[in-house]
C-alpha positions in Angstrom: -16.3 48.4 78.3 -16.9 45.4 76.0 -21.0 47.0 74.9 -19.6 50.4 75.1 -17.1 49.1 72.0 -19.8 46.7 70.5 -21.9 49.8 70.6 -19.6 51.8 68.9 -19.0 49.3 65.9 -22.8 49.2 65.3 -23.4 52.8 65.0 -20.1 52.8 62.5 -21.6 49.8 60.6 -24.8 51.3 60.7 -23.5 54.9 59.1 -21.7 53.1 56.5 -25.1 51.2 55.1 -26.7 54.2 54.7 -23.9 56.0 53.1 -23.9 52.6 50.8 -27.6 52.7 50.4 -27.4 56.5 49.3 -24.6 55.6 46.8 -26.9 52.5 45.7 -30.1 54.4 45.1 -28.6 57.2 43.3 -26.9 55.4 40.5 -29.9 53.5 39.8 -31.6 56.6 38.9 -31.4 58.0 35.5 -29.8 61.0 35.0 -32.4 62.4 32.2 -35.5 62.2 33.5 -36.9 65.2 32.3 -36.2 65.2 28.6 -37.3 62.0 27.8 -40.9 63.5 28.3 -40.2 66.5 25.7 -41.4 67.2 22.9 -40.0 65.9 19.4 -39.4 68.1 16.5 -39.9 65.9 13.2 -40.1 68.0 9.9 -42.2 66.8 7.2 -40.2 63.8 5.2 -37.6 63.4 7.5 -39.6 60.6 9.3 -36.5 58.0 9.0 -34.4 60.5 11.1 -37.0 61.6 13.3 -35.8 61.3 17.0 -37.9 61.1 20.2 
């Protein structure tokens, strides 16, 4: 009775580290991957304002 409820608490405990893990690894990841990588468009003279 006593491992069947420890056993039970460890499989909880365990589901709610990966669901923390999961939350963890997501918000360290940034959410504009993809356009930091494009291309700039800087017009000739506007060099000050120029964004990349």
């Amino acid at each position: 009775m006593l491992a069947r409820r420890f056993t039970i608490v460890c499989l909880l405990v365990t589901l709610f580290g990966m669901g923390f893990a999961i939350l963890v690894a997501e918000a360290g990841r940034s959410k504009n991957q993809y356009q930091t990588a494009g291309a700039t468009s800087c017009f000739v003279g506007q060099k000050i304002f120029c964004r990349r």
